[in-house]
C-alpha positions in Angstrom: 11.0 11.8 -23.3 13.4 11.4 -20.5 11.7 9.6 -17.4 12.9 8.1 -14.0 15.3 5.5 -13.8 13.1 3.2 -11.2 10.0 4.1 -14.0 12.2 2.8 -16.5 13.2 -0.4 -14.9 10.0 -1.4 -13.8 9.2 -4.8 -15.1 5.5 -5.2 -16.9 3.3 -7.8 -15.0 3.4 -11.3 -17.1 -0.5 -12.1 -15.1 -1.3 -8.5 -17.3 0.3 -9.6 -20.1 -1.7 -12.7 -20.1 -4.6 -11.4 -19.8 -4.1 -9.0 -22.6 -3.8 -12.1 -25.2 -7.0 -13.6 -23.2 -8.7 -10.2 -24.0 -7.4 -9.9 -27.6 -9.2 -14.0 -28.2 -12.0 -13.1 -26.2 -12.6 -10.1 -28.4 -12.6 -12.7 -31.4 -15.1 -14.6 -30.0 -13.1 -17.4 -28.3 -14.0 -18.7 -25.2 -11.1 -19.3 -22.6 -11.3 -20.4 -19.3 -9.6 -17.9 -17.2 -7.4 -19.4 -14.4 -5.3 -17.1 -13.9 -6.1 -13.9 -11.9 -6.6 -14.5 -7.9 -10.0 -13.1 -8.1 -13.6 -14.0 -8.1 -16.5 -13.9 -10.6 -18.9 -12.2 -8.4 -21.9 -13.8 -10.3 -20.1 -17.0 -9.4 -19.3 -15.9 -5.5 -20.8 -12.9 -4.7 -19.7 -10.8 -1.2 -21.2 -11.4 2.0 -25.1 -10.5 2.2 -24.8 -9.0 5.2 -21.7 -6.8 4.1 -23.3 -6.1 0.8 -26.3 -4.6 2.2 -24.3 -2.7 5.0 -22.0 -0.9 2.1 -25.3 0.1 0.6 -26.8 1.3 3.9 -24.0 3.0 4.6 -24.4 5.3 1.5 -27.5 6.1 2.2 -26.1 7.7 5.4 -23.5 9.6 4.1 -20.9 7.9 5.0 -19.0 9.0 2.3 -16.2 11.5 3.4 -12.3 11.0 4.7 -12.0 8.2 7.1 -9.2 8.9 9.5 -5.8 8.1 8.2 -5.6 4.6 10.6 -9.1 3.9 9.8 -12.3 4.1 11.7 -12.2 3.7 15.1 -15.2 1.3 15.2 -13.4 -1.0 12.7 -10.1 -1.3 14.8 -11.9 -2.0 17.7 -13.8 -4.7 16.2 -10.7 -5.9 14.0 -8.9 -6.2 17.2 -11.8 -8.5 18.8 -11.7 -10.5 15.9 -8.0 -11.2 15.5 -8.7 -12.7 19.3 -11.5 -14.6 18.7 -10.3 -16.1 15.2 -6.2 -16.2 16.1 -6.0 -16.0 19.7 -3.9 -12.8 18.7 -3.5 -9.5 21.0 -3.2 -6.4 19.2 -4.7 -3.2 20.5 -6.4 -0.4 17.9 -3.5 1.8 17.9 -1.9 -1.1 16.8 -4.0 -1.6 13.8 -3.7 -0.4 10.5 -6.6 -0.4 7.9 -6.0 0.5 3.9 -7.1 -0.2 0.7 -6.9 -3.5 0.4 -3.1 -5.5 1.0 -1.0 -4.0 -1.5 -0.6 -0.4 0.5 0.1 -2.3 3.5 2.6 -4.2 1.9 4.5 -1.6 0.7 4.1 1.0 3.1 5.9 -1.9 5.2 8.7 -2.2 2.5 8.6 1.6 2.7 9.2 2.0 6.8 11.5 -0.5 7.3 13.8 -1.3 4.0 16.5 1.5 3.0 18.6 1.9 -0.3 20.8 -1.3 -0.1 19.1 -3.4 3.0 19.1 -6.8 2.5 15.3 -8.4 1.5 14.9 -12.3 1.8 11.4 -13.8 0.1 11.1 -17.3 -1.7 10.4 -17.9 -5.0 7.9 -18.6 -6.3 5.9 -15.5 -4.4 3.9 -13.0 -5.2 5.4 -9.1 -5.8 8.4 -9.4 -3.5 10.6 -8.5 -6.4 8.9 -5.3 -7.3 8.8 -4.3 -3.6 11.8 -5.0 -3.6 13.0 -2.7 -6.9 10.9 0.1 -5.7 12.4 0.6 -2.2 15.9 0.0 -4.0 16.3 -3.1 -1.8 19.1 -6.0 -2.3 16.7 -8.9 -3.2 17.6 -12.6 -1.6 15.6 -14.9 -3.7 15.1 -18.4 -1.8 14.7 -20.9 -4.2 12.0 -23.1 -2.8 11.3 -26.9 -3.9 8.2 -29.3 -5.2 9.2 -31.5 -2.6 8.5 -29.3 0.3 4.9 -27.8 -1.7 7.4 -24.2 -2.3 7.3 -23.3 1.0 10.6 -21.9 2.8 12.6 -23.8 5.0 14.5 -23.1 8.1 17.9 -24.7 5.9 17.4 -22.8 2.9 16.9 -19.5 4.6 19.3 -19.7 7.8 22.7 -19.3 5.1 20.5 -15.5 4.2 19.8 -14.0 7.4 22.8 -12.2 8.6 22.1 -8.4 8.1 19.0 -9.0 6.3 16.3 -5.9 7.5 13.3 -7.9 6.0 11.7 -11.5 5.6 8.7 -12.0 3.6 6.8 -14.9 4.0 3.2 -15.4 3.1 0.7 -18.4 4.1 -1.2 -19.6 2.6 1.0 -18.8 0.1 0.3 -17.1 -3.7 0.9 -18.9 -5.8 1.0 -22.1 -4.5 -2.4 -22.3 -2.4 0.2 -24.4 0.1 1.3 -23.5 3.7 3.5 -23.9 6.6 3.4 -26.7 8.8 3.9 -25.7 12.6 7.3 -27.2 13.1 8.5 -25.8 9.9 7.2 -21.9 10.5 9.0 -22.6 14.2 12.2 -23.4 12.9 12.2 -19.9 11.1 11.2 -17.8 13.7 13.7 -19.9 15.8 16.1 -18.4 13.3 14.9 -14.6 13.4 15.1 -15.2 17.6 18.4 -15.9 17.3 19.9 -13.4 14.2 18.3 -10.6 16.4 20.2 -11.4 19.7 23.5 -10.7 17.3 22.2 -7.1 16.7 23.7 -3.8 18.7 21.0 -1.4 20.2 21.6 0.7 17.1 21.3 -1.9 14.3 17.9 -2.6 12.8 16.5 -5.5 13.7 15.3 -7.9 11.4 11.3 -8.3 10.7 9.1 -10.8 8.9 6.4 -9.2 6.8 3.8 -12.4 7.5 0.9 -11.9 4.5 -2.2 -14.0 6.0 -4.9 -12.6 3.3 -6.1 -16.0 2.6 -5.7 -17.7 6.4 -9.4 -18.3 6.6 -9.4 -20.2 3.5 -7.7 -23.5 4.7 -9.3 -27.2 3.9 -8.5 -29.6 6.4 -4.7 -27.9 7.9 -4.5 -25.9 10.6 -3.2 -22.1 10.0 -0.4 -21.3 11.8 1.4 -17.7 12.5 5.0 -16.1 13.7 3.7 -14.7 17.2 1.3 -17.0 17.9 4.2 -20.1 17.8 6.8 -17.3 19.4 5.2 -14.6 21.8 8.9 -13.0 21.7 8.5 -11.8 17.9 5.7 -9.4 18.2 8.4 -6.5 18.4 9.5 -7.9 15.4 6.4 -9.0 12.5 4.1 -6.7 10.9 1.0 -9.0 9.5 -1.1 -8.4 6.1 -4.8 -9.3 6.6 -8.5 -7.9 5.1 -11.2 -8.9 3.5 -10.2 -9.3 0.2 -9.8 -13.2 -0.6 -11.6 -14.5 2.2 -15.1 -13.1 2.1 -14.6 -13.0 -2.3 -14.8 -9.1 -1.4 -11.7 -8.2 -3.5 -13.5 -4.6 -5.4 -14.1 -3.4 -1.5 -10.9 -2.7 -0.6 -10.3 -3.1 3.2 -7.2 -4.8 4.1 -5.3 -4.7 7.6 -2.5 -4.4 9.2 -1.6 -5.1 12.7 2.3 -4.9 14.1 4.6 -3.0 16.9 2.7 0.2 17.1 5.4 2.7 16.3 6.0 0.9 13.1 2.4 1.1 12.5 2.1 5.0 12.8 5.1 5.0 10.5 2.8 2.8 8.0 -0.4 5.2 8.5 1.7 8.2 7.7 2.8 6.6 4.8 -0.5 5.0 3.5 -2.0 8.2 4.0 0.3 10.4 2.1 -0.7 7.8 -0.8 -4.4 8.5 -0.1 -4.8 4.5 -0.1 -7.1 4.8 2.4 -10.4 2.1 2.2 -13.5 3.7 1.7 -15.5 5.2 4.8 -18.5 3.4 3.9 -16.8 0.5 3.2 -15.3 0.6 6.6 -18.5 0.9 8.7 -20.0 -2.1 6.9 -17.2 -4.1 7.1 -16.7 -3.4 11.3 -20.4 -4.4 11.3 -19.8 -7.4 9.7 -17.6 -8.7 11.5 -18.7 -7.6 14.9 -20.9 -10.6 15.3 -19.1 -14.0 14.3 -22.1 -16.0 13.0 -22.6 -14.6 9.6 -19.0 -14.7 9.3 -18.7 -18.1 9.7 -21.9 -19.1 7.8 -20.7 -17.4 4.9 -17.3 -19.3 4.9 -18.8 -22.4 5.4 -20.3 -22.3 2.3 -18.1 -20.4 0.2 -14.9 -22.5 1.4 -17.0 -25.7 0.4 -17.4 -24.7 -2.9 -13.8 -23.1 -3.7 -12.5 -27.0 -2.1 -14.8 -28.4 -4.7 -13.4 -26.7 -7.2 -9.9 -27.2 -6.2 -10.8 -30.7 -5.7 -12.3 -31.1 -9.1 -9.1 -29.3 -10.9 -6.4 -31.7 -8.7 -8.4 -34.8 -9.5 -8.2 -34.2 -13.1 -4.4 -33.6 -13.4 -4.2 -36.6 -11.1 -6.2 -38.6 -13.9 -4.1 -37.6 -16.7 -1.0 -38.3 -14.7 -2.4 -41.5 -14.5 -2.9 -42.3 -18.1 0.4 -41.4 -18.9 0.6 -37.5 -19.5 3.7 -35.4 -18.0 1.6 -33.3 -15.6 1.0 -33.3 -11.7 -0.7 -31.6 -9.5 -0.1 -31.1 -5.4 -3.4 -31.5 -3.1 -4.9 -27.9 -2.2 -4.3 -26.5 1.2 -5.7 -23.4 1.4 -6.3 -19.9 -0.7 -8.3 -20.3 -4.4 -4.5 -21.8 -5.8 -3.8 -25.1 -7.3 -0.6 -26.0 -8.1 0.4 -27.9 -11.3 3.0 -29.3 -13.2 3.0 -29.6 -17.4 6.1 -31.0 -18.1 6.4 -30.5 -21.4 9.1 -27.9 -22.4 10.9 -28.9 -25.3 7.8 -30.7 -27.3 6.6 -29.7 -30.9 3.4 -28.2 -31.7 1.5 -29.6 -34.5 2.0 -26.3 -36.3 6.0 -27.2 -35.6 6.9 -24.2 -33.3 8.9 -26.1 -30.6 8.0 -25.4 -26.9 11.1 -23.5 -25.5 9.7 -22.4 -21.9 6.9 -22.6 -19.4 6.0 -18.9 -20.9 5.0 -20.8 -24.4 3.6 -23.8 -22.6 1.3 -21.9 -21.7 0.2 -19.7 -24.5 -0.2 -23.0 -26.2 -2.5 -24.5 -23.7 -4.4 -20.9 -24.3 -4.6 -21.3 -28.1 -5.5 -25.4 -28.4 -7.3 -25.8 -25.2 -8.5 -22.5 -24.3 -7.3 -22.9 -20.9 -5.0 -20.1 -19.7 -2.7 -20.6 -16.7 0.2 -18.2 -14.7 3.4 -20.0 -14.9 5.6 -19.7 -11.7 7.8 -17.3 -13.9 5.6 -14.6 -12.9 6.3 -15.3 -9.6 10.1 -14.9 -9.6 10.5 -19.0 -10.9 12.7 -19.5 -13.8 11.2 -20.1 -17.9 12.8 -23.6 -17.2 10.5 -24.3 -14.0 7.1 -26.1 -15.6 5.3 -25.6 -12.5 1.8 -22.9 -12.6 -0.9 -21.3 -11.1 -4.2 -22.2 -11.5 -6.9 -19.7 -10.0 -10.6 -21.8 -9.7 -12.0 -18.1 -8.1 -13.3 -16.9 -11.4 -14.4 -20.2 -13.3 -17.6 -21.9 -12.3 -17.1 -26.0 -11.2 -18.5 -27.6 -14.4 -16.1 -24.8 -16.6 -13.0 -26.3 -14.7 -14.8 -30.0 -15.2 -15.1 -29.1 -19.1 -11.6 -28.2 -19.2 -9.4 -31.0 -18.7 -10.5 -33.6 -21.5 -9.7 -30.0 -23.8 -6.0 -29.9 -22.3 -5.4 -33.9 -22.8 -6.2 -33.8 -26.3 -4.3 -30.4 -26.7 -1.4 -32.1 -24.7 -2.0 -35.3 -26.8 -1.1 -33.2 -29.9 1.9 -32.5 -28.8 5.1 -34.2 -30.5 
């Protein structure tokens, strides 16, 4: 059967593909600790109370038709007080976008501002660029980012990309990495965007940043820092991915936001809505009530972010250990998000069954198979097979799983020849 070109060239997910073979053990009776998708066991950390019990109310109300194509007004208004209160940030309801969840947003922006050929500049690793990227027909600029700097972008290795470029995509704290920009470092950029957009005539496009803050109330101990908050002068010019999703472990609810120049915002609403990715009414109306009063807000994350730090803390600490006894691994302190970032250095080792270790992709399917333990190496993430570096996710794995864990992957890694 003849199909699409852009259907044909779509490239499978490797996070699905790993998943499958954690499936395919788990249906054996193995039992693997998952670290590899960005989302929570609810029985682990469950939504919000207060949320929880306002989606329910909310159904017993009816509040189950169309919401309006933006989103309900109530939920603006109040995501607008609350991007204020939290950021310091001005943005006005009409200037407010609400959708199912990130991923419309992200490509409905994709979608209103990239055409056939425009110029796309994201680091790698990242999250989904590249398929954005394919799917609009973009010209993809991968910036290769660096251990040494925790994979974030820097003002050096993305000034030599910006000429012509209709689109930067940057994303903190970041996915994969759980790292973020520090304030001096984000300035530099948006230095750069200031500048590249003075060189543009009346009639050329200017260039935006796509900033993706889903996880910016998940931060231990650094401050989050944003584009128009450092440089009033790029509002015209950043569109911003926000929601519910990571922060409040509410990733099955599906509201995510939007907030940007409000033309370019009504271009994004008449795309998300000819998708039909809107969030659910009832959904909405609990979610605007939530948030309207900032107490259970932050008692919630008080707790939750103590817990996911734990968790992260736990994980780093015991890559830190076996780095210390001798083991080719490393690990860089968390940050922020439910991401921890690890090394296992070990490409080109022999299994004891003598099937030699070739990339990250089979250093990984080997910690799966000898120490249950399943990862997402940064070659999902636009990284090369050669680049050792992973994901780890603690979001669905309790503290005393990811505890249990590393004594299984030093004597798995121990094994190794």
């Amino acid at each position: 059967m003849k199909t699409s070109q852009l259907s044909q060239s779509l490239k499978g997910s490797e996070i699905i593909k790993i998943g499958n073979e954690i499936n395919e053990l788990r249906r054996k009776g193995e039992q693997i600790a998952n670290l590899t998708i960005g989302d929570f066991d609810p029985s682990i950390y469950p939504i919000p109370s207060e949320l929880r019990e306002g989606i329910v109310d909310a159904y017993n109300h009816n509040q189950t038709n169309y919401p309006p194509a933006d989103g309900i007004a109530d939920l603006r208004e109040q995501v607008s007080a609350f991007l204020k209160s939290k950021f310091g940030l001005y943005y006005q309801p009409n200037q407010i976008l609400i959708a199912s969840g990130s991923r419309p947003l992200i490509y409905s922006t994709f979608l209103a501002l990239v055409d056939k050929g425009d110029r796309v500049v994201y680091p790698v690793p990242s999250w989904n660029n590249n398929h954005y990227c394919l799917l609009t027909g973009a010209e993809e600029v991968q910036v290769v980012t660096r251990a040494e700097n925790n994979f974030m972008p820097t003002a050096a290795e993305i000034a030599p990309h910006l000429k012509g470029a209709t689109l930067l995509a940057l994303c903190s704290p970041l996915n994969p990495t759980g790292t973020m920009f520090e304030k001096k470092d984000l300035e530099e950029i948006c230095d750069l965007i200031i500048e590249e957009n003075k060189t543009r005539g009346a009639n050329d496009k200017p260039l935006y940043i796509m900033y993706d803050q889903i996880y910016s109330q998940l931060t231990f101990g650094k401050e989050h820092v944003d584009p128009v908050s450092l440089r009033p002068e790029l509002k015209d010019y950043t569109v911003y991915i926000d929601g519910i999703s990571k922060c409040f472990a509410a990733t099955g609810v599906r509201v995510g936001w939007g907030f940007g120049p409000e033309k370019l915002i009504g271009q994004m609403r008449s795309i998300v809505g000819h998708m039909g990715a809107w969030a659910p009414k009832a959904e909405q109306v609990a979610t605007s009530e939530f948030i309207k009063t900032l107490q259970p807000v932050e008692n919630y994350l008080k707790s939750f972010k103590n817990r996911i730090k734990s968790s992260l803390d736990t994980l780093f600490n015991g890559f830190q250990q076996l780095k210390a006894e001798g083991f080719a691994v490393d690990a860089i302190e968390p940050m922020g998000a439910i991401y921890l970032t690890v090394k296992v250095d070990y490409a080109g080792k022999t299994t004891p069954s003598g099937q030699k270790l070739e990339s990250s992709a089979d250093i990984n399917f080997y910690l799966i198979s000898e120490a249950k333990v399943a990862l997402v190496p940064f070659s999902a993430f636009g990284a090369g097979g050669d680049v050792n570096w992973f994901r780890a996710s603690v979001g669905a794995s309790s503290q005393q799983e990811i505890e249990a864990m590393i004594p299984r992957i030093k004597t798995a890694l121990a094994a190794l020849n």
